[in-house]
TORKOL-4160 file (C-alpha; in steps of 0.2 Angstrom, whole numbers, padded with zeros to 4 digits, m for minus):
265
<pt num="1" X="m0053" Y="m0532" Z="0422"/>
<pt num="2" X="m0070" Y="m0523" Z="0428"/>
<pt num="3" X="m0076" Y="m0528" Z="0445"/>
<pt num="4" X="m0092" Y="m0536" Z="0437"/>
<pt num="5" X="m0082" Y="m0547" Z="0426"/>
<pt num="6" X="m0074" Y="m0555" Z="0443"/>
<pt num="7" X="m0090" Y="m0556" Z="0451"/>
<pt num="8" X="m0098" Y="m0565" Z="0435"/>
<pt num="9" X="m0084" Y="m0578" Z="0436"/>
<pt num="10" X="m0085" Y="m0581" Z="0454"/>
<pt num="11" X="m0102" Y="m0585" Z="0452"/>
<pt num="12" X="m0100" Y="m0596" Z="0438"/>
<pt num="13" X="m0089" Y="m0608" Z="0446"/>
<pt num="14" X="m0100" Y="m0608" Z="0463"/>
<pt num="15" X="m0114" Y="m0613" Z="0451"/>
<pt num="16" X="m0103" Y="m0627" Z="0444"/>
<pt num="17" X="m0098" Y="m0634" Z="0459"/>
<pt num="18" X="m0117" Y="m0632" Z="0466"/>
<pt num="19" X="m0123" Y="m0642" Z="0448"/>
<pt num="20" X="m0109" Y="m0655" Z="0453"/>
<pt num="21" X="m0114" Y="m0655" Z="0470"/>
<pt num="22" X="m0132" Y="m0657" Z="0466"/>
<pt num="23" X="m0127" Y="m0670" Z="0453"/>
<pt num="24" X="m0129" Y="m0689" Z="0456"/>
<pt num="25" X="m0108" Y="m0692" Z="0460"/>
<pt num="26" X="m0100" Y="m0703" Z="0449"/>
<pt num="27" X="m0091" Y="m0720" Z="0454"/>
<pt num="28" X="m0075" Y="m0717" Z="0459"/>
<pt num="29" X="m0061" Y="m0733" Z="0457"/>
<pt num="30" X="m0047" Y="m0735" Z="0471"/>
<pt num="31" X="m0034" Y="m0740" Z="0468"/>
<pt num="32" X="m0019" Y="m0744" Z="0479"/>
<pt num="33" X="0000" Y="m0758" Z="0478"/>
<pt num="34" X="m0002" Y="m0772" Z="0491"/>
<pt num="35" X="0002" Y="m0764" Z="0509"/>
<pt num="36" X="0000" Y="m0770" Z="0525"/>
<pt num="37" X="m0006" Y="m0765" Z="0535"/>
<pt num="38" X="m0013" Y="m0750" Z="0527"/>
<pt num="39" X="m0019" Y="m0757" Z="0509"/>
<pt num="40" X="m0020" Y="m0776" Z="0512"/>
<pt num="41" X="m0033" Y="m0789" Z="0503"/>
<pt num="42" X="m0032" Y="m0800" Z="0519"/>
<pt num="43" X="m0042" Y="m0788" Z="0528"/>
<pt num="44" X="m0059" Y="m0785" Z="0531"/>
<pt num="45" X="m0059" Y="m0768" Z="0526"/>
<pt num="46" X="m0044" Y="m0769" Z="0515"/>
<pt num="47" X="m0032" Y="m0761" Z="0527"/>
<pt num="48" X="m0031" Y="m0744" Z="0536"/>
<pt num="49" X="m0028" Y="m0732" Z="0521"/>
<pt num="50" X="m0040" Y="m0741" Z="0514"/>
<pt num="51" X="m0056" Y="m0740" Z="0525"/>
<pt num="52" X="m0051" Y="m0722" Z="0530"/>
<pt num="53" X="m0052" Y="m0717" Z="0510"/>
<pt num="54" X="m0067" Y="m0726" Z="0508"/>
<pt num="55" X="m0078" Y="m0720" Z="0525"/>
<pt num="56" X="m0074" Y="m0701" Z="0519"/>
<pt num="57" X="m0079" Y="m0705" Z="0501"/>
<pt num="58" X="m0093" Y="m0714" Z="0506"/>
<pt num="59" X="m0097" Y="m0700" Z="0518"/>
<pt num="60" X="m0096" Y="m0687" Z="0504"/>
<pt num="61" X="m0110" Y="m0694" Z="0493"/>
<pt num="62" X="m0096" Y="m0706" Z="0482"/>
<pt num="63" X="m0100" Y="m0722" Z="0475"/>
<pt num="64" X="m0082" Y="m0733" Z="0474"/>
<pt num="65" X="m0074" Y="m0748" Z="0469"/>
<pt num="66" X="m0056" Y="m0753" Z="0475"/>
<pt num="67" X="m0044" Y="m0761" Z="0467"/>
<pt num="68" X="m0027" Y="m0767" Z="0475"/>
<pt num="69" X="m0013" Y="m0770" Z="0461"/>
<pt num="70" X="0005" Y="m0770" Z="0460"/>
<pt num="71" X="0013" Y="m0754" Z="0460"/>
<pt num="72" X="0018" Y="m0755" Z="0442"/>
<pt num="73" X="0001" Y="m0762" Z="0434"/>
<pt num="74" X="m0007" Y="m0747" Z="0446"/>
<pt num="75" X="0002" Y="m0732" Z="0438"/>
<pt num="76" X="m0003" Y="m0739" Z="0418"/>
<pt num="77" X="m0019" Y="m0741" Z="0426"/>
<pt num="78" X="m0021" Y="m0723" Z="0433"/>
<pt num="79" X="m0013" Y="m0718" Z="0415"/>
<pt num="80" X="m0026" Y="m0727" Z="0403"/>
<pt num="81" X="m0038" Y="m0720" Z="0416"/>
<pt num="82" X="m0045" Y="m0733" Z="0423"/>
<pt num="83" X="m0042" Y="m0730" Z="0442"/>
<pt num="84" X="m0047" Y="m0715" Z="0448"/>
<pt num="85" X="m0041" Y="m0713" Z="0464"/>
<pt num="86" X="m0023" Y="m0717" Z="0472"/>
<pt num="87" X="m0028" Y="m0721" Z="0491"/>
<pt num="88" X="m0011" Y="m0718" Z="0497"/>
<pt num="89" X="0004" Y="m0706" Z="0492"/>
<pt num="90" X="0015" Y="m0696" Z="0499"/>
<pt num="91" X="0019" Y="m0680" Z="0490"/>
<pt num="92" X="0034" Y="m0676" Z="0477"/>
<pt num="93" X="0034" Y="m0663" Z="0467"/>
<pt num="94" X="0033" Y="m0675" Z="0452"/>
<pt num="95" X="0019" Y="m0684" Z="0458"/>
<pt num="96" X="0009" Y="m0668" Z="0459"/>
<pt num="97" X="0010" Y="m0664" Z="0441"/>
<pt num="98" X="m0001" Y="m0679" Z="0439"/>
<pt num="99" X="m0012" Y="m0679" Z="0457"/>
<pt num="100" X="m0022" Y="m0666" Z="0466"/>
<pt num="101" X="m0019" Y="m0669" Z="0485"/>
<pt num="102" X="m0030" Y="m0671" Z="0499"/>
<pt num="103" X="m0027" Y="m0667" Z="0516"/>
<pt num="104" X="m0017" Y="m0680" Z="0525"/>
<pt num="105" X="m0027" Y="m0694" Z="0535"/>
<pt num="106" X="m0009" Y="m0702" Z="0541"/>
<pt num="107" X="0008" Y="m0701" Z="0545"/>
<pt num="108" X="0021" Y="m0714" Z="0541"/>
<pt num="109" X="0037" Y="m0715" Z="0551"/>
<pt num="110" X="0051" Y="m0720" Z="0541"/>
<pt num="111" X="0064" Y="m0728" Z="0550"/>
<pt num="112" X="0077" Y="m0744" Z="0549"/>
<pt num="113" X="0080" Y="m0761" Z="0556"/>
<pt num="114" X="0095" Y="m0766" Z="0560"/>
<pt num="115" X="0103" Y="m0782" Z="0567"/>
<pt num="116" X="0100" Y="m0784" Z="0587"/>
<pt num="117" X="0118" Y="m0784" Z="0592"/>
<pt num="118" X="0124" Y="m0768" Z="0581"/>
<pt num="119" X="0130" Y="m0752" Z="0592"/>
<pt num="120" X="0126" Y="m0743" Z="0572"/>
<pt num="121" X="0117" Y="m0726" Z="0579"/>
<pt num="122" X="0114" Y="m0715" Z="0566"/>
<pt num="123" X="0107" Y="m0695" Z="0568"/>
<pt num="124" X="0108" Y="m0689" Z="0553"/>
<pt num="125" X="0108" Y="m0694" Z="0533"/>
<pt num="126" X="0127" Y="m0694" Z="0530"/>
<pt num="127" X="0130" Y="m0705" Z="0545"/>
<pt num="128" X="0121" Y="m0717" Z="0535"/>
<pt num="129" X="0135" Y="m0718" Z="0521"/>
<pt num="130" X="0143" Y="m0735" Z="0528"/>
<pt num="131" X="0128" Y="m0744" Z="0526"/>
<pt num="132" X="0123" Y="m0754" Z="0517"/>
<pt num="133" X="0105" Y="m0752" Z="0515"/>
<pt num="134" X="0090" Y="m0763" Z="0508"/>
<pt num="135" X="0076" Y="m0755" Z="0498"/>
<pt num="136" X="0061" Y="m0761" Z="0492"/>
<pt num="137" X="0060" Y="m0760" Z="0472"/>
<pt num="138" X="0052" Y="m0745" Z="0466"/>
<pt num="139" X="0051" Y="m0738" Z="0483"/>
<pt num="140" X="0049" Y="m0719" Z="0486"/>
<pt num="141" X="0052" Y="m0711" Z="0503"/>
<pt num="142" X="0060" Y="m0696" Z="0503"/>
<pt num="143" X="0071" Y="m0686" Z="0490"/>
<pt num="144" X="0085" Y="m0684" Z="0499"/>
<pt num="145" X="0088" Y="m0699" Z="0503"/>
<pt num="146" X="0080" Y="m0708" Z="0486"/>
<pt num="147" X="0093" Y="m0697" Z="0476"/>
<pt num="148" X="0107" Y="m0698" Z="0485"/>
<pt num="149" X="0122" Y="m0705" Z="0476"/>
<pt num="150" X="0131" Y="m0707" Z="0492"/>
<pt num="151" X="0121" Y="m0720" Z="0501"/>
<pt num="152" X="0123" Y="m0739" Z="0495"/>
<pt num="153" X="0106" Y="m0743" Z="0492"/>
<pt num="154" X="0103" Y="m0761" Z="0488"/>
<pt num="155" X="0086" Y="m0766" Z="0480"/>
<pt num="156" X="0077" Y="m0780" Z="0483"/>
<pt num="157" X="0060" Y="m0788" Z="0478"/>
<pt num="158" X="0050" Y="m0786" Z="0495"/>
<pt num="159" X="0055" Y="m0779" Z="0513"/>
<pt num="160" X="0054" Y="m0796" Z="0520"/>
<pt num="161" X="0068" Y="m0801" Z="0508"/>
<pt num="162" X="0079" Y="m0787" Z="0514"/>
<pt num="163" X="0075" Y="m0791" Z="0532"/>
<pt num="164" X="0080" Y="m0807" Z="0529"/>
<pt num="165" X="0097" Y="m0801" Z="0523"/>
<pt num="166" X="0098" Y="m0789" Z="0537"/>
<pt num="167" X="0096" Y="m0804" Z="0550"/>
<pt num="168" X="0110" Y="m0816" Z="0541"/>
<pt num="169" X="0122" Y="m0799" Z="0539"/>
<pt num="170" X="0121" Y="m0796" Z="0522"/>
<pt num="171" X="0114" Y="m0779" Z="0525"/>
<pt num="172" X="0117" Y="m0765" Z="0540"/>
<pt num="173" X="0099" Y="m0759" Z="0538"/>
<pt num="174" X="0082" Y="m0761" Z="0528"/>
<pt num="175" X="0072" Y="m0746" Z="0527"/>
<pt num="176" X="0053" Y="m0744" Z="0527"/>
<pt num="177" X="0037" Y="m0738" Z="0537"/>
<pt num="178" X="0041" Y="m0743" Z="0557"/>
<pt num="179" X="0026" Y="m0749" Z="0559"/>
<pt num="180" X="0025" Y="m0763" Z="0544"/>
<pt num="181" X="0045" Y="m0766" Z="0550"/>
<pt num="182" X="0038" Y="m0769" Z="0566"/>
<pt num="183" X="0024" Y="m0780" Z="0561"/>
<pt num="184" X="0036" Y="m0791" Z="0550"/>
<pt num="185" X="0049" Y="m0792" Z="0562"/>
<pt num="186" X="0036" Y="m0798" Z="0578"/>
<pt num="187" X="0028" Y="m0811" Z="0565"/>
<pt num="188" X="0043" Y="m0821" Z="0562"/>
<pt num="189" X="0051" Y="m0828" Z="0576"/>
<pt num="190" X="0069" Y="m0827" Z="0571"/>
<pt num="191" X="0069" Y="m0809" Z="0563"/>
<pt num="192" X="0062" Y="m0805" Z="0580"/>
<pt num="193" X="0076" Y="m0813" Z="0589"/>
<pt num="194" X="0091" Y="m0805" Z="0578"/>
<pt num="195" X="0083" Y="m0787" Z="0571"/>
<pt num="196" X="0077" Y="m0770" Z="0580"/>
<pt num="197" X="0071" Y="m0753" Z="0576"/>
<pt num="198" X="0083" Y="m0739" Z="0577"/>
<pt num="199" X="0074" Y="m0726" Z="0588"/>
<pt num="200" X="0077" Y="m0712" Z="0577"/>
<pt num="201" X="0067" Y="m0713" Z="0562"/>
<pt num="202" X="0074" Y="m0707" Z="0545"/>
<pt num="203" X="0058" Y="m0695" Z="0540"/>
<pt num="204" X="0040" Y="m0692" Z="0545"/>
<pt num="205" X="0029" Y="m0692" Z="0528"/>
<pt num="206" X="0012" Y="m0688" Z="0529"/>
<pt num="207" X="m0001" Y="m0699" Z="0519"/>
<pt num="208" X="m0013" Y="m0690" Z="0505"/>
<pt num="209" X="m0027" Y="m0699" Z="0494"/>
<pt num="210" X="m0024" Y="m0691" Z="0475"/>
<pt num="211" X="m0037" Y="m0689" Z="0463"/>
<pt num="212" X="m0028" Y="m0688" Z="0444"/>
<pt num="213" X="m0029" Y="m0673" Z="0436"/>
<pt num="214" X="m0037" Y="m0676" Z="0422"/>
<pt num="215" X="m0051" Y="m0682" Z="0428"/>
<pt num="216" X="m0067" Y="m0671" Z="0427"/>
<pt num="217" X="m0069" Y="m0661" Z="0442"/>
<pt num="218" X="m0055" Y="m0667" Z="0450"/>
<pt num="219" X="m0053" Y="m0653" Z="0463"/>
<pt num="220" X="m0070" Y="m0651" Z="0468"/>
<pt num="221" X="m0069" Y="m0670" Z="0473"/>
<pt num="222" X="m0054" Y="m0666" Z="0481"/>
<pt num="223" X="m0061" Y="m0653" Z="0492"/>
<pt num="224" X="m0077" Y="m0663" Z="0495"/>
<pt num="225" X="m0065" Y="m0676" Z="0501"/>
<pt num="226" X="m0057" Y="m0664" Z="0512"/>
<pt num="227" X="m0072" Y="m0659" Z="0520"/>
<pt num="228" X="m0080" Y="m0677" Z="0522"/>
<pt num="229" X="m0062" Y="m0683" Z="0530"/>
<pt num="230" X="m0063" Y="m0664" Z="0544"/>
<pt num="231" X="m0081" Y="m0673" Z="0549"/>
<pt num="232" X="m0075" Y="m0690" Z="0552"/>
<pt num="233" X="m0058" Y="m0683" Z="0563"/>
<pt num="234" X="m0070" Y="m0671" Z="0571"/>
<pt num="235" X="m0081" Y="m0684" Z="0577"/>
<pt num="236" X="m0070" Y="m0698" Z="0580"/>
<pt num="237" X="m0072" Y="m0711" Z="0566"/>
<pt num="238" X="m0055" Y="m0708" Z="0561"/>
<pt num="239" X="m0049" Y="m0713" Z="0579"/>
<pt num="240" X="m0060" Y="m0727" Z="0578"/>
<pt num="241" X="m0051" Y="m0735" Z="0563"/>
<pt num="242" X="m0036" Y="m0729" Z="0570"/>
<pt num="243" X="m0038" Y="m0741" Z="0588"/>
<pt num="244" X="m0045" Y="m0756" Z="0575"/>
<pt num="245" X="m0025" Y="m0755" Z="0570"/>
<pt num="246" X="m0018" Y="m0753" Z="0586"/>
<pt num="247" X="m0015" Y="m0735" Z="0587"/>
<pt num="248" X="m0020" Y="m0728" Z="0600"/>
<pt num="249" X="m0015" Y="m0709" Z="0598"/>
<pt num="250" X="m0017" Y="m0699" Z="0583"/>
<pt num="251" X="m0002" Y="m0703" Z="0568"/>
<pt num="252" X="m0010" Y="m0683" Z="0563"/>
<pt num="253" X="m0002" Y="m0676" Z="0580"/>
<pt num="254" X="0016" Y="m0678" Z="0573"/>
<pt num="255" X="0011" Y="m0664" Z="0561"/>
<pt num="256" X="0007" Y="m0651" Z="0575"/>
<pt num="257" X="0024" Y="m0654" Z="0587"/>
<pt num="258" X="0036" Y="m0667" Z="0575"/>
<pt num="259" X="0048" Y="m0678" Z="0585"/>
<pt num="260" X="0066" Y="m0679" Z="0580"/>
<pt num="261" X="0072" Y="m0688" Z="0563"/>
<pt num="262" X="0088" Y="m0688" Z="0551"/>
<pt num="263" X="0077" Y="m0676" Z="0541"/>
<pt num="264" X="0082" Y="m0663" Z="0554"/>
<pt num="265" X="0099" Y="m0658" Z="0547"/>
């Protein structure tokens, strides 16, 4: 193709995304399952992942509404088009056929509890092959271990259910991000007497709002996402609501110097 021809279609797209740019920005829905503590209706600001979405959509020029649903009632939401926005996913392949990505805002540590007397100490993925192992229903963490045919993978309504099993013995381990494990375990007197966190953590993910893909202009609101969210971290707004959850140093560090996991075999 002639060098003009390239020029032309550089210049094209620039003065499409300038028009959109220039454009009043449509409203944006949110939409996000029940989390805490990062999506959670209880909250003023509707949870971590939540406010963080929101601040760099707001701070891109993005008028938004939210809407917290179950998982299921989310995704024939997102496919009838009438959410917008997924406030918190962790990427698969197959999820990517249907999302564009943003930058990751978070990182969740995926790890296990496990009753408070057991010696179980598990380092990688096939040590955890004599366990049995509540999941939450409809629960994606990380392929290799959602796929396995190896593992004996109970499932279960909620995480408190299999946390509850854990405590009586009825399961080795329940897995899910530490710091909601954590949360559940110290609110509840008894599970905090008979469960703990295993230090080893199965998997580090990091967290990503996904704009569908046949939305219009999907990837320029991506990327004016992207730079609304490299403001907020550069100035500290992200650290902000960060400390408002109790975390005191950046989940976003792990990317730059990861800590061990199972995920290291």
């Amino acid at each position: 193709m002639p060098i003009y021809k390239y020029l032309t279609l550089a210049l094209a797209a620039l003065w499409l995304h300038a028009g959109f740019a220039n454009a009043e920005k449509p409203t944006l829905v949110l939409g996000g399952p029940p989390w805490p503590p990062y999506l959670d209706e209880d909250q003023p600001h509707r949870g971590l992942a939540t406010e963080i979405v929101e601040s760099a959509f707001h701070k891109a020029g993005y008028p938004v509404q939210i809407k917290i649903l179950p998982w299921p009632r989310l995704l024939r939401a997102a496919e009838f088009r009438e959410v917008d926005v997924m406030i918190g996913l962790w990427w698969t392949l197959e999820r990517e056929e249907v999302f564009v990505f943003s930058s990751p805002y978070y990182v969740n540590v995926i790890g296990f509890a496990t009753p408070t007397e057991s010696t179980f100490k598990p380092s990688r993925l096939s040590d955890l092959t004599s366990a049995r192992i509540g999941v939450r229903q409809g629960a994606r963490f990380w392929s290799p271990f959602d796929f396995s045919t190896s593992l004996n993978k109970v499932t279960v309504n909620t995480t408190e259910s299999a946390l509850n099993m854990t405590a009586v013995g009825r399961l080795d381990l329940t897995v899910e991000d530490v710091r909601i494990l954590q949360n559940l375990i110290n609110h509840d007197e008894r599970l905090s007497e008979s469960l703990k966190i295993l230090p080893l953590p199965l998997v580090h993910r990091p967290l990503h709002m996904g704009v569908r893909r046949n939305l219009d202009n999907a990837e320029v609101i991506v990327a004016d996402f992207n730079a609304a969210l490299a403001e907020l971290l550069q100035s500290g707004w992200v650290a902000t609501i960060y400390r408002r959850y109790g975390i005191a140093e950046s989940p976003l560090d792990i990317l730059t110097h990861t800590p061990p996991s199972m995920a290291d075999e």
